[in-house]
VOGU-3710 file (C-alpha; in Angstrom, 3 decimals, decimal comma):
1> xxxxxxxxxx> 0,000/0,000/0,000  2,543/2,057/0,540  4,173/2,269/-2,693  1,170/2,537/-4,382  0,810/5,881/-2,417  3,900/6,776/-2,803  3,776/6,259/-6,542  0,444/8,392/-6,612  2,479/11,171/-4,937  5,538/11,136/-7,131
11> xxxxxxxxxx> 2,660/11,183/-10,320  1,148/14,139/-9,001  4,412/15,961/-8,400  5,117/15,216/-11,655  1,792/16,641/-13,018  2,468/19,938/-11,100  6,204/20,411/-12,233  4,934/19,596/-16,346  1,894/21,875/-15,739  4,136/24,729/-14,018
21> xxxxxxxxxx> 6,190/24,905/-16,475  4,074/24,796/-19,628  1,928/27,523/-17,751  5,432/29,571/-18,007  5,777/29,024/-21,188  2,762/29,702/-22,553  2,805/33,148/-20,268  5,672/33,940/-22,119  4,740/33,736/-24,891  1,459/35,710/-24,601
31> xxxxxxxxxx> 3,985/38,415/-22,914  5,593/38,137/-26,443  2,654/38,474/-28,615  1,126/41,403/-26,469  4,118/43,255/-26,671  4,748/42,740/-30,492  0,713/43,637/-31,019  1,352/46,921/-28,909  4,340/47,358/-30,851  2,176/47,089/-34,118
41> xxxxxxxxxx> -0,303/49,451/-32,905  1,648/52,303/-32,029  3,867/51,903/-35,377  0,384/52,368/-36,826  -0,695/54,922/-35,076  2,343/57,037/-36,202  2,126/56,077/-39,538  -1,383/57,634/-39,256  -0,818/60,691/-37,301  2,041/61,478/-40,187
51> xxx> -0,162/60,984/-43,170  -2,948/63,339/-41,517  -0,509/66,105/-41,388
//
């Protein structure tokens, strides 16, 4: 019995250390794409502004 609990423990510590770190990753890269969008917007933005002018 008790490997079988201890076996269910090391699974879920596993599950939390592969879920931790895909949530990092995939924060990062939303970090990315928001920046790069922002990035986008404001380049046309000013692109607009100077045409108006």
């Amino acid at each position: 019995m008790k490997r079988v609990v201890d076996f269910g423990f090391k699974a879920l510590v596993a599950g939390l250390g592969i879920t931790t770190v895909y949530m990092t990753v995939t924060f990062s890269v939303n970090v990315y794409r928001g920046l790069s969008w922002h990035n986008a917007q404001t380049k046309l933005e000013k692109e607009a502004n100077g045409t108006q002018t």
